[in-house]
C-alpha positions in Angstrom: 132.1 136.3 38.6 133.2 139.8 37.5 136.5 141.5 38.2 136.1 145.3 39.3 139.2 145.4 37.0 137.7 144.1 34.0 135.0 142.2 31.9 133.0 139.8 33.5 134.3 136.2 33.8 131.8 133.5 33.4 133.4 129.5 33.8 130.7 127.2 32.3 130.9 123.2 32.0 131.6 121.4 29.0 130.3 118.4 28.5 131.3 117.7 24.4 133.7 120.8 23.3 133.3 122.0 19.5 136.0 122.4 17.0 136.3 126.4 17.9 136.7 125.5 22.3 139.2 122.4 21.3 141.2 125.1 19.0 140.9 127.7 21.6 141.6 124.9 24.5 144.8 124.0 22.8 146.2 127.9 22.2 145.9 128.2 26.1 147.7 124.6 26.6 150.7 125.6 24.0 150.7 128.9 25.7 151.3 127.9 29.2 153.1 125.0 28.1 155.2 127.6 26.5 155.0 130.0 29.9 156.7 127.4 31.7 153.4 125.9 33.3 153.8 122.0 34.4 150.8 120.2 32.8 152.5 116.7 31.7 153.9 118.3 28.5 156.9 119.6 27.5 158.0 123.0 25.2 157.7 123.0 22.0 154.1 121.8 22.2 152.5 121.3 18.6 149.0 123.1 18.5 147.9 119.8 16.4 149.1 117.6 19.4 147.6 120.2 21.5 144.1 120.0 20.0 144.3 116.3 19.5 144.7 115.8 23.3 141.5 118.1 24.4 140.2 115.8 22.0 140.3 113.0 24.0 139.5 115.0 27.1 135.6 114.9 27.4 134.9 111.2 28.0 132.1 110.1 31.0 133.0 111.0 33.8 135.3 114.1 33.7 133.9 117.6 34.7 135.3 119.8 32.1 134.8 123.6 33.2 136.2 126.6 31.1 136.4 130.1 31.8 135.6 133.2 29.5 136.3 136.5 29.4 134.7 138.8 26.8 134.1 135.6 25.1 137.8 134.5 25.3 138.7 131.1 26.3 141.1 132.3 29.7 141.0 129.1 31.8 140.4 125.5 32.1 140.3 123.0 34.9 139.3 119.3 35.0 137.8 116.8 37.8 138.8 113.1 36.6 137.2 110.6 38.6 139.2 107.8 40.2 139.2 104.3 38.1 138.8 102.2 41.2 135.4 100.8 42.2 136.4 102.0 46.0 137.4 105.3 45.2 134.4 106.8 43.2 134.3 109.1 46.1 137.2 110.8 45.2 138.3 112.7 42.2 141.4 114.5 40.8 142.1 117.6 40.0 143.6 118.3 36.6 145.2 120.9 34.3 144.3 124.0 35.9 145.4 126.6 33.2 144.7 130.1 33.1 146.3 131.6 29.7 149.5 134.2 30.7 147.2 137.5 29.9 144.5 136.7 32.0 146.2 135.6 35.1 146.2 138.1 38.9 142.5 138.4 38.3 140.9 135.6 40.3 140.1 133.4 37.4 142.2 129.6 39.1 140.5 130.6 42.0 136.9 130.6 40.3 137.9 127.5 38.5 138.9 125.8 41.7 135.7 126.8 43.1 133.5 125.5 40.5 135.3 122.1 40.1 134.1 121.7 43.9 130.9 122.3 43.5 130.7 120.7 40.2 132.1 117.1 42.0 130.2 117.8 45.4 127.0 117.5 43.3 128.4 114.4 41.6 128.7 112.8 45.1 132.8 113.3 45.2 133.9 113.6 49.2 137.2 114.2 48.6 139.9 115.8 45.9 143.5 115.3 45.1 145.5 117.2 43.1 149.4 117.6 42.3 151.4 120.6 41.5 155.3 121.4 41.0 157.0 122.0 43.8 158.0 125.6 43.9 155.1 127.2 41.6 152.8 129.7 42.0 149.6 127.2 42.0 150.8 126.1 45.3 149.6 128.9 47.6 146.1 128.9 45.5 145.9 125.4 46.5 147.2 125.9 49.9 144.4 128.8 50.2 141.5 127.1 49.0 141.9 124.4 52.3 143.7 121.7 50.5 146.1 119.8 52.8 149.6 119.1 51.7 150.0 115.0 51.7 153.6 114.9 50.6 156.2 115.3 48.1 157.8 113.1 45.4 161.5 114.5 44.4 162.2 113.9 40.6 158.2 113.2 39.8 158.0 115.1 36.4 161.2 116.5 34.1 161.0 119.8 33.3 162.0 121.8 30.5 165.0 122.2 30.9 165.6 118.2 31.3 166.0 118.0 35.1 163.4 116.5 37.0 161.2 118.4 39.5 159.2 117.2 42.6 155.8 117.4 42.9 153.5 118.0 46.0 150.2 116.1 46.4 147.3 117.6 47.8 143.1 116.9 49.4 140.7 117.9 49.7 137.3 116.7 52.1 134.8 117.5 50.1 131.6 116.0 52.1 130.5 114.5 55.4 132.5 111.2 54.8 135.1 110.3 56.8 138.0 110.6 54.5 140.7 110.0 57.4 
């Protein structure tokens, strides 16, 4: 992908991240931990809990994409696939993060894009996904054809310590009938 506002922005997968992408992985968590993003951690985030997390993030299964600009780590997104025998049809989308400097320049949306294609050629019919109610990430979803399923009130708590709902979304994927 390249931005006519910038350098080009290339999102790869990772299959087993080195020591330098799980450091680099983990700034861009504590940052937009630390921004106020909802990712099922809480401010202060320590970078050693950070890194020890994307640590555990590459097991069979998941799609792990990153994006880089000018060979900066600017945005993750992952596909986990469901647990259940019936629903290996289906996976979930997870942690989309783009770091606070690199955001307004199409970057979620390329990451949304790949982690569809990435899971279409994986077999996946259908994705899922959940967001906070009220953020930004909800008109990217909204935009890319996912299909709000519902709300939960008091799903996650946020930083502040009161709890926030969350809004589910899918995705069809494929020619299944996921109705």
């Amino acid at each position: 992908m390249n931005d006519l506002a910038g350098p080009l922005v290339t999102v790869r997968r990772v299959e087993r991240p080195t020591e330098a992408e799980i450091e680099s992985l983990a700034g861009l968590l504590v940052e937009g931990v630390a921004d106020g993003a909802s990712l099922g951690f809480l401010p202060p985030l320590d970078p050693a809990a950070a890194a020890a997390w994307w640590r555990g993030v590459a097991v069979p299964g998941v799609i792990l994409l990153v994006a880089a600009v000018g060979g900066a780590v600017a945005g993750t997104v992952q596909v986990r696939p469901a647990e259940s025998a019936n629903g290996r049809h289906r996976g979930e989308v997870c942690k989309l993060l783009v770091g606070p400097g690199f955001r307004r320049r199409g970057i979620a949306r390329a990451l949304l894009d790949a982690a569809e294609e990435e899971a279409r050629a994986e077999g996946k019919t259908l994705l899922t996904l959940d967001t906070r109610e009220g953020d930004p990430s909800n008109a990217l979803y909204r935009g890319a054809g996912y299909v709000e399923a519902g709300r939960i009130p008091g799903w996650a708590r946020n930083a502040d310590g009161t709890c926030g709902a969350t809004v589910f979304y899918y995705k069809p994927l494929g020619q299944e009938e996921t109705t």
